[in-house]
C-alpha positions in Angstrom: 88.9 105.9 116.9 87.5 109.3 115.9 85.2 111.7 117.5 84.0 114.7 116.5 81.8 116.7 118.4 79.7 120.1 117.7 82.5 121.1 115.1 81.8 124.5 113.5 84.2 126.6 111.6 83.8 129.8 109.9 85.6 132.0 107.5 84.7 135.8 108.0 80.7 135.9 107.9 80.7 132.4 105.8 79.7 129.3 108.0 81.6 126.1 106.5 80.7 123.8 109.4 78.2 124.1 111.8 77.6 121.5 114.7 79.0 119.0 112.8 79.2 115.7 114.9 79.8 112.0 114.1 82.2 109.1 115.3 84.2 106.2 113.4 85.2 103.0 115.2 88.7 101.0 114.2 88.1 99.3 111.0 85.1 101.5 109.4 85.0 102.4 105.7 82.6 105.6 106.0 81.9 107.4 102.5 81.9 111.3 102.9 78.6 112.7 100.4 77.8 116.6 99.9 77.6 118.8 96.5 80.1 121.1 95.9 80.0 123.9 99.0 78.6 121.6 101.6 81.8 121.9 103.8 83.7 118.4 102.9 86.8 120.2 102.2 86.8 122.2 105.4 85.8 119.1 107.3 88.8 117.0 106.1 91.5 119.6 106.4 89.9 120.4 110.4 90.8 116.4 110.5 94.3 116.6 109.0 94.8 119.5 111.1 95.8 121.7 107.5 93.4 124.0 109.5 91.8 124.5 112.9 88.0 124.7 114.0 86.2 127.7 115.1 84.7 125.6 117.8 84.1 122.2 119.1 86.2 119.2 119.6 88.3 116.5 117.6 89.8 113.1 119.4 91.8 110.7 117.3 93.2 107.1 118.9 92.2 109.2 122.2 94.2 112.6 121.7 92.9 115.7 121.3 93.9 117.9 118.0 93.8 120.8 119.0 95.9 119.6 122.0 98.6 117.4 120.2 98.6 118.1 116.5 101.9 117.0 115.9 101.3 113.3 117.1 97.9 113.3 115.6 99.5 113.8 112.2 101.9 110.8 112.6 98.2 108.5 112.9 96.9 110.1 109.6 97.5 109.3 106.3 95.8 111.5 103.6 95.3 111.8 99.8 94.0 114.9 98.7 92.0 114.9 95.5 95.8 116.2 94.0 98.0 114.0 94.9 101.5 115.5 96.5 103.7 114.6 93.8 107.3 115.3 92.5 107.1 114.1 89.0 111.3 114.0 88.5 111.1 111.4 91.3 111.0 107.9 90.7 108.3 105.8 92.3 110.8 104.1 94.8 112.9 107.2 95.6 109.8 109.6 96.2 108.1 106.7 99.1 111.4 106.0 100.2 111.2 110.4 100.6 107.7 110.2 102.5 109.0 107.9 104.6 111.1 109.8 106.0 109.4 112.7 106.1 106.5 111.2 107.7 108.8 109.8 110.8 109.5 105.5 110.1 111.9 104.4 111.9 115.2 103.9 109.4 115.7 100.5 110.2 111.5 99.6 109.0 112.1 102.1 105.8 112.8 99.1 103.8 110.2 97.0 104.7 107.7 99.6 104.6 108.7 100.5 101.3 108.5 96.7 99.9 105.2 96.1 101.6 103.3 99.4 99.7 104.8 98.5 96.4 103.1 95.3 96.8 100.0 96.4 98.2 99.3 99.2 95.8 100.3 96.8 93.1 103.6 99.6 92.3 106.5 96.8 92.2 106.7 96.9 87.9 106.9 100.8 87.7 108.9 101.1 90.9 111.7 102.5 88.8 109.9 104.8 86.8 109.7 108.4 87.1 106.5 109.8 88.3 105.7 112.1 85.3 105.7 108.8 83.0 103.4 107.3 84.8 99.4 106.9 83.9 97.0 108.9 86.3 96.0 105.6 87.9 99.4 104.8 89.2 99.7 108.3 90.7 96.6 107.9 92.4 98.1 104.4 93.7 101.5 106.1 94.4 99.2 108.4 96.7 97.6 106.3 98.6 100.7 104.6 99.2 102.4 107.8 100.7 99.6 108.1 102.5 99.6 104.8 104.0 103.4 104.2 103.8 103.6 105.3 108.3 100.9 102.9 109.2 98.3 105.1 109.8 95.5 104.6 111.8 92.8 106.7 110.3 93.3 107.1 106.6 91.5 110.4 104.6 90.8 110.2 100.6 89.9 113.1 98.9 88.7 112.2 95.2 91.0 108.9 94.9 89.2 107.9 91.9 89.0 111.4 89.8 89.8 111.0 86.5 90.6 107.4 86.0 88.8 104.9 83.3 86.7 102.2 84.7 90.0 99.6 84.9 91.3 102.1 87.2 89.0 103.5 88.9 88.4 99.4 90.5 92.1 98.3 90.9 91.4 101.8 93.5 88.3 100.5 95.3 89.8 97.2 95.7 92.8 98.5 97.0 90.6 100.9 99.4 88.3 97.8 100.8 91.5 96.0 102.0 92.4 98.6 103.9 89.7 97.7 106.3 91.4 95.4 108.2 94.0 97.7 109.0 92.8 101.3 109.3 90.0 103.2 109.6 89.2 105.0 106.2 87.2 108.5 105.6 86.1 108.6 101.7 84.7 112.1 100.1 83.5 111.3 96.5 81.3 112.4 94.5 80.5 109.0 92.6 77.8 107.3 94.5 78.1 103.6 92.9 82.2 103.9 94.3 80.5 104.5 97.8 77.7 101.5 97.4 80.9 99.1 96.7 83.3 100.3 99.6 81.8 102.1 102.4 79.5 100.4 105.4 77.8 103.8 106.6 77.4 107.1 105.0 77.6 110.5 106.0 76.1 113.4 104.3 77.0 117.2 104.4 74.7 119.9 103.5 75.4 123.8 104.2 78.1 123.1 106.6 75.4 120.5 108.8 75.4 116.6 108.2 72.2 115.7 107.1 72.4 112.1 107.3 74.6 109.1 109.3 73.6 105.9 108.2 74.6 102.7 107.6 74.8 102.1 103.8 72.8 98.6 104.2 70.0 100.5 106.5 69.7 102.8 103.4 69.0 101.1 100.8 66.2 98.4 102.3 64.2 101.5 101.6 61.6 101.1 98.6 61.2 103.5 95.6 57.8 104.2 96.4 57.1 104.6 93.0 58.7 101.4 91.5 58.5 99.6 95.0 62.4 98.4 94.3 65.3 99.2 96.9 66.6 102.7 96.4 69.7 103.5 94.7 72.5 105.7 97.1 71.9 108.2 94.1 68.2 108.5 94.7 68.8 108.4 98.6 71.1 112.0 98.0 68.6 113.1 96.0 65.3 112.5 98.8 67.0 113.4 101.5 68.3 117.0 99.6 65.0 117.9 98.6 62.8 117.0 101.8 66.0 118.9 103.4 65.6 121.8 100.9 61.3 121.8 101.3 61.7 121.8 105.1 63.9 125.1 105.1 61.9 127.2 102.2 60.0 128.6 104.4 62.8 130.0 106.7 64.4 131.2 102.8 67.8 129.3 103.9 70.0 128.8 100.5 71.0 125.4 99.6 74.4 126.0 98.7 
């Protein structure tokens, strides 16, 4: 479904990605771990095609991105950590908008549109204007743009920032069912959000990943202290500081 391979990008003398290589099949929920700088951003917009590599390759469903962007973008749905919103909008009006801006066939509009409300749970506020609206039903009013084409890989930037606990699980659920539909990328920075949704994790560190695992695989692994399975939390942390202790002597900067 995706494939990236030796991906670098830089900006001026700053290297955001470097090598960066990794593959999703149909159907995988793969959560997206780094600290702030580590290159997640750049990463995600190479994949949306918001910006292109310096080097290396990208194939979506089988087409190259740097080859044909256009019809890449029609496969992708994404939700950047601020969601695209037009606040004067009404819920209906504005997916009714992204459908059509995001090419579904006039005579599916409709449909489309009564099968997100549903699935993001929007059907009560559908009338509502988007400014009125509590942050966890804009989050869900993004993810239901970005899903609203029936895309086949499905990027989240963030989707939980800023919402109390109730929220922050009406999202996850909503985010596990799309499994059986699309393949979903998800960058947070909560690490018990990724334990409940993803089934392998990828982590980013100075533009490199420095770990692909599946989730399951990671945390069989014993606290050696407290001989208990590790926490995702205390996996980021090993693997940062082993990563950080290997590279000391070669005085390479974290960040």
């Amino acid at each position: 479904m995706l494939i990236v391979q030796q991906v670098s990008k830089s900006f001026g003398s700053f290297q955001a990605l470097d090598k960066v290589s990794f593959e999703m099949k149909k159907g995988d929920i793969v959560g997206l771990l780094g600290k702030n700088a580590a290159g997640k951003t750049t990463l995600m917009r190479i994949l949306t095609s918001f910006i292109s590599a310096s080097s290396g390759t990208v194939h979506i469903d089988g087409d190259d991105i740097a080859k044909h962007s256009l019809t890449i973008r029609q496969k992708i749905g994404y939700l950047p950590e601020k969601p695209p919103l037009y606040g004067d909008m009404t819920v209906q009006y504005y997916l009714k908008f992204a459908a059509e801006i995001k090419g579904v066939p006039k005579n599916n509009r409709l449909s489309q549109l009564a099968k997100v409300l549903e699935e993001c749970d929007l059907e009560q506020v559908k009338q509502k204007t988007i400014a009125t609206l509590s942050k966890g039903y804009k989050q869900r009013v993004g993810i239901a743009q970005a899903i609203i084409h029936e895309p086949k890989l499905l990027i989240l930037d963030e989707p939980t920032s800023g919402l109390d606990p109730m929220q922050i699980q009406q999202v996850l659920t909503l985010i596990k069912n799309q499994r059986d539909q699309r393949t979903v990328l998800l960058s947070t920075h909560n690490l018990t959000e990724i334990e409940q949704v993803a089934q392998r994790v990828l982590m980013i560190k100075s533009g490199r990943i420095l770990l692909d695992d599946p989730l399951e695989e990671l945390l069989k692994n014993k606290d050696v202290n407290q001989l208990r399975p590790l926490t995702l939390e205390q996996v980021f942390i090993n693997h940062h500081q082993v990563h950080r202790s290997k590279h000391e002597g070669g005085q390479m900067s974290d960040e």
